[in-house]
PAKOL-364685 format. One record per residue (C-alpha): residue number from 1; x, y, z; residue in one letter. Coordinates in steps of 0.5 Angstrom, whole numbers, plus 2048, in hexadecimal, padded with zeros to 3 digits. Last residue first. Layout:
<sites>
<site><n>NUM</n><c1>X</c1><c2>Y</c2><c3>Z</c3><res>A</res></site>
...
</sites>
This chain:
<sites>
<site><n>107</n><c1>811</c1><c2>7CE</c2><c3>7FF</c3><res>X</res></site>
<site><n>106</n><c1>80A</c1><c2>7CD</c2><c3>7FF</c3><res>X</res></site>
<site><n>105</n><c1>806</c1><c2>7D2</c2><c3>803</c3><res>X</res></site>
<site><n>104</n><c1>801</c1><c2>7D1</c2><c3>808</c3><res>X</res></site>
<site><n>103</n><c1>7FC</c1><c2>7D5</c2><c3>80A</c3><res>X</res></site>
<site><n>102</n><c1>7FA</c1><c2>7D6</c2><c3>811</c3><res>X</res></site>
<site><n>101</n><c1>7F8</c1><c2>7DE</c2><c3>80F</c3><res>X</res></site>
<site><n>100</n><c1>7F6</c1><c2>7DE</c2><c3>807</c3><res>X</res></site>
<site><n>99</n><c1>7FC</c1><c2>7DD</c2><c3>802</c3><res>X</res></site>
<site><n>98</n><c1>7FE</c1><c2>7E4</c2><c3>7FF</c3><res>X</res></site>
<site><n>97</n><c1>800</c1><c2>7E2</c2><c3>7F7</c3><res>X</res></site>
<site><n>96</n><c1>7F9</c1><c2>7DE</c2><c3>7F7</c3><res>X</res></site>
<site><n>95</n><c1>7F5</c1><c2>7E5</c2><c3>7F8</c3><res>X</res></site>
<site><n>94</n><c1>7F8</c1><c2>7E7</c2><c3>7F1</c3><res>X</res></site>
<site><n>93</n><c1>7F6</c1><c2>7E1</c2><c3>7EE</c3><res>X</res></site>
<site><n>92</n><c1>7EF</c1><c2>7E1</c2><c3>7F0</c3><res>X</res></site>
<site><n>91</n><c1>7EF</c1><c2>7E9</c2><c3>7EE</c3><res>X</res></site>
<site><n>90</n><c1>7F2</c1><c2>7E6</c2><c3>7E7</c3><res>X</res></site>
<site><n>89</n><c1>7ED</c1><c2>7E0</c2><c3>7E6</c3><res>X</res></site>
<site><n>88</n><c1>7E7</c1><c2>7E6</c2><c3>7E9</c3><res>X</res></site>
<site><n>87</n><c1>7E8</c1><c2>7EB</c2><c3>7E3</c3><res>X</res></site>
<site><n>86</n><c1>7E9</c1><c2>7E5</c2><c3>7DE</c3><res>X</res></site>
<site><n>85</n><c1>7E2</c1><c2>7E3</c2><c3>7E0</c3><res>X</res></site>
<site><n>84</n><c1>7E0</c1><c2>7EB</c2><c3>7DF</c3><res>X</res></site>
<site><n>83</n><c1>7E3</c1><c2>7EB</c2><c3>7D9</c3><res>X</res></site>
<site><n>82</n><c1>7E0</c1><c2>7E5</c2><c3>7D6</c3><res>X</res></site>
<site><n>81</n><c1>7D9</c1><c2>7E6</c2><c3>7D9</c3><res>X</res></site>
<site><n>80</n><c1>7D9</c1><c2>7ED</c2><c3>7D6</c3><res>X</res></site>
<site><n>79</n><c1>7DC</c1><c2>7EB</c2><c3>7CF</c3><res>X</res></site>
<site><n>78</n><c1>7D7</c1><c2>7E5</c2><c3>7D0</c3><res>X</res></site>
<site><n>77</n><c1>7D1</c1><c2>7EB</c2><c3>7D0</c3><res>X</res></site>
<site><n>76</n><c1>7CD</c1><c2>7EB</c2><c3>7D5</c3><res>X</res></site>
<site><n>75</n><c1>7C7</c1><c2>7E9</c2><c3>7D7</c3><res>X</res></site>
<site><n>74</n><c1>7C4</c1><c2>7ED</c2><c3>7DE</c3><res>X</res></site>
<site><n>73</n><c1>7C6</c1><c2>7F3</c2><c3>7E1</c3><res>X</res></site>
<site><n>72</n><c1>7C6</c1><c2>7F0</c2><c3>7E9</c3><res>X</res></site>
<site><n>71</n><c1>7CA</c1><c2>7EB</c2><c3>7E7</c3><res>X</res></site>
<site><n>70</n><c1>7CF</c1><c2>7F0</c2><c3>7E4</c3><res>X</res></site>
<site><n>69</n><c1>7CF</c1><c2>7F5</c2><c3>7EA</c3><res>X</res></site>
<site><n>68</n><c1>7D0</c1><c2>7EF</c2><c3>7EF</c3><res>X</res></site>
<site><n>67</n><c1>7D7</c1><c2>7ED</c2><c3>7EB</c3><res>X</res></site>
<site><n>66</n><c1>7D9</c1><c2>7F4</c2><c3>7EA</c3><res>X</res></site>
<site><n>65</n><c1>7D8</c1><c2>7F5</c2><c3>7F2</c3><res>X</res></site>
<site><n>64</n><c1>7DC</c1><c2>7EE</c2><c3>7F3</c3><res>X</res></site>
<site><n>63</n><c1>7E1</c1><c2>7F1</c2><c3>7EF</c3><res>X</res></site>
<site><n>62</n><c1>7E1</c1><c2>7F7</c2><c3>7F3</c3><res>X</res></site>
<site><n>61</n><c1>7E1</c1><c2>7F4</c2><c3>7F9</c3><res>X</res></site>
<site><n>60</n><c1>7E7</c1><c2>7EF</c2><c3>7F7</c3><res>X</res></site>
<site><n>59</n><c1>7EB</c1><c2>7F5</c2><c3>7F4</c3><res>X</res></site>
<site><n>58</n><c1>7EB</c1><c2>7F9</c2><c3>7FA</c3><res>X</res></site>
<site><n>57</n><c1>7ED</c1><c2>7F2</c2><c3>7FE</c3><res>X</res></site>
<site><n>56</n><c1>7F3</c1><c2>7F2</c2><c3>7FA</c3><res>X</res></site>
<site><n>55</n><c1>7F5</c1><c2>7F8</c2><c3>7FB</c3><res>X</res></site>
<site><n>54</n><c1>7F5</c1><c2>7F8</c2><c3>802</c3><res>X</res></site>
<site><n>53</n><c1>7F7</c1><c2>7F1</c2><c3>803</c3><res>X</res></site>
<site><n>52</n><c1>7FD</c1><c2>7F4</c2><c3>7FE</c3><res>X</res></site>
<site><n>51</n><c1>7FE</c1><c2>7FB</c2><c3>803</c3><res>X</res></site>
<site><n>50</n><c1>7FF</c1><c2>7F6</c2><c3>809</c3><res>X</res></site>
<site><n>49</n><c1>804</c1><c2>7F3</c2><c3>805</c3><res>X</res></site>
<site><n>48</n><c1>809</c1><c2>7F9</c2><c3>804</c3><res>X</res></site>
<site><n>47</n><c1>808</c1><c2>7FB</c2><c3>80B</c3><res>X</res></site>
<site><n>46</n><c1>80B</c1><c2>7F4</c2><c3>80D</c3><res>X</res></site>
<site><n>45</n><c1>810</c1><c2>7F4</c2><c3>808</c3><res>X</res></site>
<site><n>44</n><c1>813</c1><c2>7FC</c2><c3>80B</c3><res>X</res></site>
<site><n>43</n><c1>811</c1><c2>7F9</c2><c3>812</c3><res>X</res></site>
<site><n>42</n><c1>817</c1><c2>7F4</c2><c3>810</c3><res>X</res></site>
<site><n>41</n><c1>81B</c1><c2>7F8</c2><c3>80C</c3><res>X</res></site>
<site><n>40</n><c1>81B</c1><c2>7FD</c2><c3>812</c3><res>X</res></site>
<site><n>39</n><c1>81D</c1><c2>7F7</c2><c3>817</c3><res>X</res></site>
<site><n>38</n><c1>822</c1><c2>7F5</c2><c3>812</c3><res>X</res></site>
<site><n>37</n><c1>825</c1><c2>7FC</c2><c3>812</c3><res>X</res></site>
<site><n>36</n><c1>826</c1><c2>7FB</c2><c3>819</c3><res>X</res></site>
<site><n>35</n><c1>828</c1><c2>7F5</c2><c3>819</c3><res>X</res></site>
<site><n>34</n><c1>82E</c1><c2>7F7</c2><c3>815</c3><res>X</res></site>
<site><n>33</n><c1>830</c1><c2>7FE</c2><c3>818</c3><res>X</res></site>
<site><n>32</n><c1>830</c1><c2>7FA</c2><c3>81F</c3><res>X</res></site>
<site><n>31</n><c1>836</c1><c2>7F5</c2><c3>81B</c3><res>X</res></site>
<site><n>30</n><c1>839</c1><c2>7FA</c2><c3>818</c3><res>X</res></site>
<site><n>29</n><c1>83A</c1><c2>7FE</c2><c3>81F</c3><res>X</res></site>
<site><n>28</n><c1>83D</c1><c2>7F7</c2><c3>823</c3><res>X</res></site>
<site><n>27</n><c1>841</c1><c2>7F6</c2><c3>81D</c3><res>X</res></site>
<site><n>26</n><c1>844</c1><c2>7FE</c2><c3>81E</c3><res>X</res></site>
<site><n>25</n><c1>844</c1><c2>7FC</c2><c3>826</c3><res>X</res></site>
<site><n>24</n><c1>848</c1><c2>7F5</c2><c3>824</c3><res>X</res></site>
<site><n>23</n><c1>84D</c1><c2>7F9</c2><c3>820</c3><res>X</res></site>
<site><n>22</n><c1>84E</c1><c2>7FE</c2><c3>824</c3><res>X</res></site>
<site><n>21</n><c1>850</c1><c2>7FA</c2><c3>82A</c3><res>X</res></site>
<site><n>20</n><c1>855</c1><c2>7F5</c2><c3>827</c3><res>X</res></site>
<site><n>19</n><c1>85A</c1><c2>7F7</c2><c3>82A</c3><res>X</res></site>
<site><n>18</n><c1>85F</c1><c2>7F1</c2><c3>828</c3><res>X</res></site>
<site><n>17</n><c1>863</c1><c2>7ED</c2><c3>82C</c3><res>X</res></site>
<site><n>16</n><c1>85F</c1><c2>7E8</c2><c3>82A</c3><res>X</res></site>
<site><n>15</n><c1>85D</c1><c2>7E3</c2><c3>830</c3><res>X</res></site>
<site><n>14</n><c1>85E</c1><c2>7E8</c2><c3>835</c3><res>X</res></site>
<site><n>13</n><c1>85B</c1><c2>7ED</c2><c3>831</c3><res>X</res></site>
<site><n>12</n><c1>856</c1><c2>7E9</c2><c3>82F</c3><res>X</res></site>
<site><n>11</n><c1>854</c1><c2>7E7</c2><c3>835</c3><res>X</res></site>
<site><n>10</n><c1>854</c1><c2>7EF</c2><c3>839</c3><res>X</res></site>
<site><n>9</n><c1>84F</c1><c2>7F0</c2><c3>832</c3><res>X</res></site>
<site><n>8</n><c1>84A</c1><c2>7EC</c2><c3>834</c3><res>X</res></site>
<site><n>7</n><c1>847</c1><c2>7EE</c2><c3>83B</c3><res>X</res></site>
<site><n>6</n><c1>847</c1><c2>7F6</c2><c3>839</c3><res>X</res></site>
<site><n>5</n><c1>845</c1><c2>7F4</c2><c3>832</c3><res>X</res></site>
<site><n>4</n><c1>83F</c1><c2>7F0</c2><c3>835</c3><res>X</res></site>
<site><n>3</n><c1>83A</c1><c2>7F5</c2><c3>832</c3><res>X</res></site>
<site><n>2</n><c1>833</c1><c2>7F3</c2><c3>833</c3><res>X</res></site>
<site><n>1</n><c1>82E</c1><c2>7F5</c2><c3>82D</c3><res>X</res></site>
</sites>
């Protein structure tokens, strides 16, 4: 960040009479401390995504392992069929909250 307080405060101090050199370094400091706390909440928000596409993508191998080992086992109960459907609805909904790469999210 550029600090302008020496080019600045030659005109307010003309235009004010005031000495304003404190205050203009104390809101020059507040506003790096801002953006910087923005930049941690940021990578903080990022890292937080990163580890739900993880997630979700372990969840999604593992679903589609159980759906394999199903098959492959044959007849199976409706309570099996009906879990394992309600398994992959809730995994479908999951995978929707985080839309695909080059999705467009409505407003």
């Amino acid at each position: 960040m550029t600090d302008y307080t020496d080019l600045i405060l030659p005109i307010v101090r003309r235009w004010a009479g005031v000495d304003l050199g404190g205050t203009l370094q104390t809101i020059s400091l507040k506003l790096e401390i801002i953006m910087a706390t923005q930049d941690e909440l940021a990578a903080a928000l990022a890292a937080a995504a990163d580890k739900t596409d993880k997630i979700i993508a372990e969840v999604q191998a593992s679903t589609a392992a159980l759906q394999a080992a199903i098959a492959a086992a044959g007849a199976t109960s409706p309570a099996v069929d009906a879990a394992l459907a309600r398994l992959t609805a809730s995994l479908t909904i999951a995978d929707d909250l985080n839309p695909d790469t080059g999705a467009v999210v409505a407003p």
